[in-house]
N, CA, C and O atoms as CSV, one atom per row, in Angstrom:
chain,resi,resn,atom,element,x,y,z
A,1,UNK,N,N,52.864,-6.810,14.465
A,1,UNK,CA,C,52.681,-5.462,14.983
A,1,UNK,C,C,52.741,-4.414,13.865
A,1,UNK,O,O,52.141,-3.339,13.838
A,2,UNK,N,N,53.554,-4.909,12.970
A,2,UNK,CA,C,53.570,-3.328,11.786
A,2,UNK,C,C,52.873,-3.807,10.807
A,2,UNK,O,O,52.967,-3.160,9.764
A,3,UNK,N,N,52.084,-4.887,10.783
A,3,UNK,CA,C,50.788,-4.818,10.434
A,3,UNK,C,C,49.552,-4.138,10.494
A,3,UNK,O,O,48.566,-3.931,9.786
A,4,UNK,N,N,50.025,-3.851,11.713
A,4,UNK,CA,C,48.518,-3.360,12.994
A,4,UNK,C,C,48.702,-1.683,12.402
A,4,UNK,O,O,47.802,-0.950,11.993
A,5,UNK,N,N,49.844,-1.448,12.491
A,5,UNK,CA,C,50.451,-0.191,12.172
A,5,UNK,C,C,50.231,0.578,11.016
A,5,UNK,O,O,50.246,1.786,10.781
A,6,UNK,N,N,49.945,-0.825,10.104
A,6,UNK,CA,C,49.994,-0.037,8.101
A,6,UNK,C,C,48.437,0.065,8.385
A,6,UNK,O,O,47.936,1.051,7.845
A,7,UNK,N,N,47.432,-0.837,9.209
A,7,UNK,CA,C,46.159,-0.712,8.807
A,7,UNK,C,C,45.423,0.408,9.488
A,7,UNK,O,O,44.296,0.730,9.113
A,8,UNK,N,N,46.081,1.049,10.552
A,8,UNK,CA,C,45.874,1.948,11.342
A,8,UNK,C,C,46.094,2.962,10.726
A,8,UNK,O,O,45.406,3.872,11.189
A,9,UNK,N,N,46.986,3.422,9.537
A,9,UNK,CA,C,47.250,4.139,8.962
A,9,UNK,C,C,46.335,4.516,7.669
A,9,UNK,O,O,45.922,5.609,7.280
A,10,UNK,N,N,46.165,3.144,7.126
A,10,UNK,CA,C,45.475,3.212,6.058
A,10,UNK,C,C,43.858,3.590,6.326
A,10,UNK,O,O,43.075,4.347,5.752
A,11,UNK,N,N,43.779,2.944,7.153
A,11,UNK,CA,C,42.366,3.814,7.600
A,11,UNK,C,C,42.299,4.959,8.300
A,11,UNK,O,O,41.113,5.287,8.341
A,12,UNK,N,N,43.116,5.899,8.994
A,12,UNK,CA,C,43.231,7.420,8.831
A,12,UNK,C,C,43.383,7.810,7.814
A,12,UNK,O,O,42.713,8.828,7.640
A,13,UNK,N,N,44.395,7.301,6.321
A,13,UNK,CA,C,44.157,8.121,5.479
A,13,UNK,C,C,42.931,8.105,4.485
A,13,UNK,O,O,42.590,8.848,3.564
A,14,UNK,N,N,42.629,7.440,4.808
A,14,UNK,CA,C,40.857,6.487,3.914
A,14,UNK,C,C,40.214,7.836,4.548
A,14,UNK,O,O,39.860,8.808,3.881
A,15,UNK,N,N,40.131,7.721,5.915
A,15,UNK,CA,C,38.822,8.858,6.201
A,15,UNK,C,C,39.137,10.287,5.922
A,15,UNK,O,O,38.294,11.177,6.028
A,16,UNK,N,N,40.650,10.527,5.481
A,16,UNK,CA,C,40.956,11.878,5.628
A,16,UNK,C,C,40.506,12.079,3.952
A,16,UNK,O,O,39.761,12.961,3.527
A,17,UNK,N,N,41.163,11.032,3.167
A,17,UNK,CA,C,40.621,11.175,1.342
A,17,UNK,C,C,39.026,11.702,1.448
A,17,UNK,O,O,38.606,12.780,1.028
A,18,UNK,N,N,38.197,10.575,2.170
A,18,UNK,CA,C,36.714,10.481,2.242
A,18,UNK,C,C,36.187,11.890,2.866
A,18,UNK,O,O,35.007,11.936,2.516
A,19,UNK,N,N,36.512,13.180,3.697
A,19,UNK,CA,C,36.385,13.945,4.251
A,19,UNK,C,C,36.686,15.233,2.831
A,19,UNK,O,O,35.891,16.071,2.406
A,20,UNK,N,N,37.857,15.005,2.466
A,20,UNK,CA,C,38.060,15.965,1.393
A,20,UNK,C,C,37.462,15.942,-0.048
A,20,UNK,O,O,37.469,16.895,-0.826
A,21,UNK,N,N,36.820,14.406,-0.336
A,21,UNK,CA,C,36.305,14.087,-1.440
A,21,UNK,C,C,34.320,14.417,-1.290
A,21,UNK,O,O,33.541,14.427,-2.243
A,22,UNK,N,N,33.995,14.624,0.045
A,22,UNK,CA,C,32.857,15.268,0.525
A,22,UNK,C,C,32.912,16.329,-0.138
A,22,UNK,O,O,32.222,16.645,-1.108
A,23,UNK,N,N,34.106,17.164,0.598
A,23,UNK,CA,C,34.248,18.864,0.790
A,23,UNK,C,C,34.445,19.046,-0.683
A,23,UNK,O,O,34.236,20.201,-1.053
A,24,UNK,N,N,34.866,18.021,-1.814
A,24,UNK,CA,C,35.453,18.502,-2.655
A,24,UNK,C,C,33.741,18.637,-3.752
A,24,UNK,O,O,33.378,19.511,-4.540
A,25,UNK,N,N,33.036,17.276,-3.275
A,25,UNK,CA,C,31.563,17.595,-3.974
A,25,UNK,C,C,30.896,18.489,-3.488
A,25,UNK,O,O,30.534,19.135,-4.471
A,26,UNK,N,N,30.421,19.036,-2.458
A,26,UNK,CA,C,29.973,20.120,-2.067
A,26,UNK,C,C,30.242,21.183,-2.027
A,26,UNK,O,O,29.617,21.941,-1.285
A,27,UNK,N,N,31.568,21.749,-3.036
A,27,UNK,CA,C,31.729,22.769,-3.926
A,27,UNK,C,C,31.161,22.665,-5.378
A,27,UNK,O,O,30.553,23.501,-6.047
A,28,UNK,N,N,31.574,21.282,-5.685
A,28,UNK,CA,C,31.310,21.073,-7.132
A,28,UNK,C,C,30.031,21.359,-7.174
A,28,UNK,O,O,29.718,21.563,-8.347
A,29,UNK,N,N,28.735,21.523,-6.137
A,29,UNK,CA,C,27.715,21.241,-6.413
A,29,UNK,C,C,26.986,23.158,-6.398
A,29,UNK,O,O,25.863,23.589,-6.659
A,30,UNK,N,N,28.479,23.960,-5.897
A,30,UNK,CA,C,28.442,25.337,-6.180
A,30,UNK,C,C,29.458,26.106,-7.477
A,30,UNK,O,O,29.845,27.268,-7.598
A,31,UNK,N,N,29.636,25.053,-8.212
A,31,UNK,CA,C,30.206,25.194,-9.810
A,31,UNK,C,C,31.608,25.229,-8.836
A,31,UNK,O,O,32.093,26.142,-9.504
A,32,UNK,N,N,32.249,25.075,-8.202
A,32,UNK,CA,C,33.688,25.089,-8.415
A,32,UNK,C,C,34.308,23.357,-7.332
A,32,UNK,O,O,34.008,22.770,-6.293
A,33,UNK,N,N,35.380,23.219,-8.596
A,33,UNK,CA,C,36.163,21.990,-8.444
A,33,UNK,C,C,37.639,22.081,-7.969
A,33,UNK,O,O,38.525,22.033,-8.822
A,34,UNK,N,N,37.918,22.194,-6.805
A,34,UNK,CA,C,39.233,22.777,-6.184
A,34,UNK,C,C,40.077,21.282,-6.442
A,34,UNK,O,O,41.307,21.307,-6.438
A,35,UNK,N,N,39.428,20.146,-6.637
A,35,UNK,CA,C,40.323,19.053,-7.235
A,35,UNK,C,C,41.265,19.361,-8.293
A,35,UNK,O,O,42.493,19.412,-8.352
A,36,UNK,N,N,40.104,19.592,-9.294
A,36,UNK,CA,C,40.581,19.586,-10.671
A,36,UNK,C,C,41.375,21.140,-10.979
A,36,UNK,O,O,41.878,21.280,-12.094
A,37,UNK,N,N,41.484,22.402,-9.878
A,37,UNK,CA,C,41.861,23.384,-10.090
A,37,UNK,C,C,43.578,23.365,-9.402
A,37,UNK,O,O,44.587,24.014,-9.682
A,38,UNK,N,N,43.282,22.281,-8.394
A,38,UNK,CA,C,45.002,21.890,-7.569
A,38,UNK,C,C,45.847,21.309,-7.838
A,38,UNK,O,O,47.024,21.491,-7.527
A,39,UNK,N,N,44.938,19.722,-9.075
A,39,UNK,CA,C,45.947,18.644,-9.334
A,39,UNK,C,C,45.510,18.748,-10.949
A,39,UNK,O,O,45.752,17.752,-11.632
A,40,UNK,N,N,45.231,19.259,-11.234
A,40,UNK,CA,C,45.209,19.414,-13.193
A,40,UNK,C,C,44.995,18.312,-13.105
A,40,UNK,O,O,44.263,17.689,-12.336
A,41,UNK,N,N,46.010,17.828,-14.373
A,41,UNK,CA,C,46.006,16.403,-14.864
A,41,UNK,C,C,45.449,15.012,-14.148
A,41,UNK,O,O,44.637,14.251,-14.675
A,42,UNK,N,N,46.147,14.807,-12.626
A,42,UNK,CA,C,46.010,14.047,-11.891
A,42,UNK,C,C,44.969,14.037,-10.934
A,42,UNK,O,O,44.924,13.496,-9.829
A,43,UNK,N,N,43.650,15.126,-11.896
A,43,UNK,CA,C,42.385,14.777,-10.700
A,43,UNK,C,C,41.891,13.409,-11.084
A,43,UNK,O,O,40.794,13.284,-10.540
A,44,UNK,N,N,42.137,12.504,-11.654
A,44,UNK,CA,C,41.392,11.220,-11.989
A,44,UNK,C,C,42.303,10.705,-11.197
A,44,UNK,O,O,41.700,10.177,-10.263
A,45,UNK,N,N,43.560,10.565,-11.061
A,45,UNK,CA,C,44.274,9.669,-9.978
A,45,UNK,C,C,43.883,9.707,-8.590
A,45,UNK,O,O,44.231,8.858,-7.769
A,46,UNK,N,N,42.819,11.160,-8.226
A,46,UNK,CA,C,42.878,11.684,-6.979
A,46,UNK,C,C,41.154,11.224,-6.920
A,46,UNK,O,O,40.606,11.131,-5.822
A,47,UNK,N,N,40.553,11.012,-7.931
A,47,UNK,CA,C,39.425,10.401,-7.550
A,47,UNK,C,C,39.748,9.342,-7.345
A,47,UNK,O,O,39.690,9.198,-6.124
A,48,UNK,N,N,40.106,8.360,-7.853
A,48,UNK,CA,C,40.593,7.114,-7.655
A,48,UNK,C,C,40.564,6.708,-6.205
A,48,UNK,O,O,39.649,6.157,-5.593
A,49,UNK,N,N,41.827,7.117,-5.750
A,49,UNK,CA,C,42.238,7.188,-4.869
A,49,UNK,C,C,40.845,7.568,-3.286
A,49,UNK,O,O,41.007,7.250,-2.108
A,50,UNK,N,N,39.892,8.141,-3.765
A,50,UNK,CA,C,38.972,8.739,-2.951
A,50,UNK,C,C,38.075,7.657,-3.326
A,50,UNK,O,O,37.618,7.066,-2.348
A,51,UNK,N,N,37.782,7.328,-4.188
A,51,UNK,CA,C,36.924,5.730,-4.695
A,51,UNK,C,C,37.572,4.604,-3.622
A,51,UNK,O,O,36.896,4.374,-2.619
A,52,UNK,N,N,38.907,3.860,-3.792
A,52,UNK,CA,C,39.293,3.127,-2.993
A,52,UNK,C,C,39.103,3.150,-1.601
A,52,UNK,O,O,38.922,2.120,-0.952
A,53,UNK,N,N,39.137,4.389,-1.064
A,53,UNK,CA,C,38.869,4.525,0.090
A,53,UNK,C,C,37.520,4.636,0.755
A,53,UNK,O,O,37.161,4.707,1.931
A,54,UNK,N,N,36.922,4.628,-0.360
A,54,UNK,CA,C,35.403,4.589,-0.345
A,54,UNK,C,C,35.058,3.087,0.871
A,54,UNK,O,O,34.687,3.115,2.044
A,55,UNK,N,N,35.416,1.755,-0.153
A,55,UNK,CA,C,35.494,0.956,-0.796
A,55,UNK,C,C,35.983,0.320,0.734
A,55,UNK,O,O,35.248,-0.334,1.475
A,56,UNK,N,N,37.729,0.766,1.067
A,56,UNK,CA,C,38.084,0.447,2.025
A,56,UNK,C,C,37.190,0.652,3.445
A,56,UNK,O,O,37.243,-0.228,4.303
A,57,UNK,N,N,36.496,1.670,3.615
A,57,UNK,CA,C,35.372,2.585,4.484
A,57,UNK,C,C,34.019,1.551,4.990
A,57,UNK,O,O,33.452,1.229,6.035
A,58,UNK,N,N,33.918,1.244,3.320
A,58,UNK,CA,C,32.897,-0.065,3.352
A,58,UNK,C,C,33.043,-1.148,3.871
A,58,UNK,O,O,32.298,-1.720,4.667
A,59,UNK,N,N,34.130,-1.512,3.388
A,59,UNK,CA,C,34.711,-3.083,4.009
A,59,UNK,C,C,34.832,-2.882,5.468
A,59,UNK,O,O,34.562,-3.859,6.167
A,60,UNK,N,N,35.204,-1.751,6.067
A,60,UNK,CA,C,35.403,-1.672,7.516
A,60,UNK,C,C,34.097,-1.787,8.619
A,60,UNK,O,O,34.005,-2.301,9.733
A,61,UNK,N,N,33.000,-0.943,7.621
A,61,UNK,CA,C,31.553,-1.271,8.131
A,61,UNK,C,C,31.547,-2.838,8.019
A,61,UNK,O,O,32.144,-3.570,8.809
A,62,UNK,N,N,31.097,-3.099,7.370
A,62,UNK,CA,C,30.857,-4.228,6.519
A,62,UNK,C,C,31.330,-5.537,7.696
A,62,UNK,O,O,30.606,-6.465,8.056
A,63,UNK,N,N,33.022,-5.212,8.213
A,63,UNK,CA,C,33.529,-6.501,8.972
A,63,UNK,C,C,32.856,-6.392,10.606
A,63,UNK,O,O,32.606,-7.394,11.277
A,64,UNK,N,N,32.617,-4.912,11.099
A,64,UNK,CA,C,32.382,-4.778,12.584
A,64,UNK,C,C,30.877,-5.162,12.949
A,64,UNK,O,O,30.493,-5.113,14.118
């Protein structure tokens, strides 16, 4: 059961990364990067993180 629980989770936060990593290119694509202006240093951890979930997003298509 708290299996069911971590994956239920992990895929709300997958789509919530994937929703903000949209919003976050479709500024970039009006010169401004609210990533790289919120998390300085740690916008590469925060792409990352929006990559994986990419990834995870896929695999979920991918199994249904």
């Amino acid at each position: 059961m708290a299996k069911i629980k971590f994956w239920k989770w992990a895929d709300r936060i997958s789509k919530v990364l994937l929703v903000a990593g949209g919003l976050n290119w479709g500024l970039v694509g009006f010169g401004f990067n609210p990533v790289s202006a919120v998390f300085g240093v740690w916008t590469s951890w925060v792409y990352i993180a929006v990559g994986l979930s990419a990834v995870h997003q896929a695999y979920q298509l991918w199994i249904k």
